[in-house]
Phi, psi and omega in degrees: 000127177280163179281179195265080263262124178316128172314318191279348178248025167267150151340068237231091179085005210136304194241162188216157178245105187276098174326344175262311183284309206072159326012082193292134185235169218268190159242016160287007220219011171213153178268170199293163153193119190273349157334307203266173181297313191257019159102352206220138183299135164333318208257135160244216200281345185280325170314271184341318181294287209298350150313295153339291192267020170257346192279328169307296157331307215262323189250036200287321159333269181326308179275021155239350146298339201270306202311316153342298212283340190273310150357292171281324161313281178333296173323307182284321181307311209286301170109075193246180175255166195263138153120171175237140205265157199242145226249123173315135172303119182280318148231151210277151179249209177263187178270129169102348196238171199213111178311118179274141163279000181226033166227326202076002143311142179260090175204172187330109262250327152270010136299353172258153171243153209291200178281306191151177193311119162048053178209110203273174185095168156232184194279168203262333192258153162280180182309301191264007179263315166324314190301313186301311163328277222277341154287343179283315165278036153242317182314300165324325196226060155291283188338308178295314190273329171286345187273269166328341167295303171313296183321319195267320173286323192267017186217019169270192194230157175309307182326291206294326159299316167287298206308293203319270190350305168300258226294011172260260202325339197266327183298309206271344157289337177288327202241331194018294177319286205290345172289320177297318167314290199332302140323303146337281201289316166290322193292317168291343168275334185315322185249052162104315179272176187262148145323011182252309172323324182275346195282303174311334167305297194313335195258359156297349179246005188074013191067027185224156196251132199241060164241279181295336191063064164225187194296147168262005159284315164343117175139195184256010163281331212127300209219159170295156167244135171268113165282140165251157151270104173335315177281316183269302183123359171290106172311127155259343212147183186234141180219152163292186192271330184295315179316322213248308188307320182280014189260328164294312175308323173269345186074049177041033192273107169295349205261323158299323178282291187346303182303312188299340183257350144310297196331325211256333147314310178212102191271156191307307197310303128033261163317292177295325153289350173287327194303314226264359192265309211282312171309330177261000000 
């Protein structure tokens, strides 16, 4: 005769009593099980996983000898060879030097990074074709990953925000180029633009700021500034920093730069002194 199913770990609204923890929890929060009375496992997934993975930690041996061994069984029935055979160089290159697989260059071997963490090698692409990737896939999923980005900061604890906080200030100390980027790139999603966009405003300016023609990093930022029209929200351009402040200053009124460029033409003092030579 089967047993009887505990009262108190059935399925009630809704809600579930996780037999390991005791937690009542939502029932998305257990998995299916057509066995049990209301359909969903005693235990709930954070139990389960964590069941999983302490039965793994303790028998990790043993279960990566069966898998091996079933591997190899598999292996011999198909009648293949064991290992994976690495594909002949079509053309070979020297020691030390290494094939990008997606330029077809032939270079140094430091030029590749390395795979990651407890993956010996390098990556198979060089530096600046990884790089190019992983901007194309961020630009594809930007939404996603600011999202996941915002998610992740805002469900972290005060500790877990200060370590981020340091070690993002120890990068922008470390680093200058790459901080100076940073800056660059947020300041250009600000208006919209992509950084290949502003790199074509700028080269479309000559790489000069085309109120003074001086560098637009120049100034106490730093860094370029994107002029808007205030009003519409359309980028006129890249300015230095002294440029774009004083553009502000006037409120962008042409009719106040007109004034400012009379003043400055025949200024009151000027005048009165001139009065004051024609009188004597």
């Amino acid at each position: 005769m089967p047993k009887k199913p505990d009262p108190r770990y059935l399925a009630i609204d809704g809600m579930k009593l996780c037999r390991d923890c005791e937690c009542v929890k939502p029932v998305r929060e257990f998995y299916s099980h057509k066995q049990d009375a209301d359909g969903f496992r005693g235990d709930c997934k954070e139990c389960a996983r964590a069941r999983v993975r302490d039965h793994y930690q303790r028998n990790r041996e043993q279960i990566l000898a069966r898998d091996k061994e079933q591997n190899l069984e598999k292996i011999r029935r198909e009648g293949r060879t064991y290992g994976r055979r690495r594909r002949p160089e079509k053309y070979p290159v020297a020691d030390g030097m290494k094939r990008c697989t997606a330029c077809d260059q032939v270079l140094p071997v430091a030029e590749f990074l390395p795979k990651g963490k407890n993956r010996p090698g390098l990556r198979p692409e060089c530096r600046i074709c990884t790089k190019k990737r992983d901007r194309e896939s961020y630009q594809n999923s930007q939404d996603r990953y600011l999202k996941s980005s915002r998610e992740q900061w805002r469900s972290a604890d005060d500790a877990t925000r200060a370590k981020w906080a340091e070690r993002h200030r120890e990068r922008r100390r470390s680093d200058p180029e790459w901080s100076r980027d940073q800056d660059i790139r947020r300041t250009v999603r600000r208006y919209g633009l992509t950084p290949e966009d502003a790199d074509a405003l700028l080269a479309a300016q000559g790489g000069l700021c085309p109120i003074c023609g001086g560098d637009p990093t120049a100034g106490f930022s730093r860094r370029p500034h994107i002029d808007h029209d205030h009003e519409t929200g359309a980028v006129r351009g890249i300015l230095c920093a002294n440029c774009n402040v004083g553009l502000g200053n006037f409120k962008d009124d042409i009719a106040r730069l007109e004034a400012a460029i009379a003043y400055l033409r025949n200024p009151p003092a000027s005048r009165l002194k001139a009065a004051d030579d024609t009188a004597a």
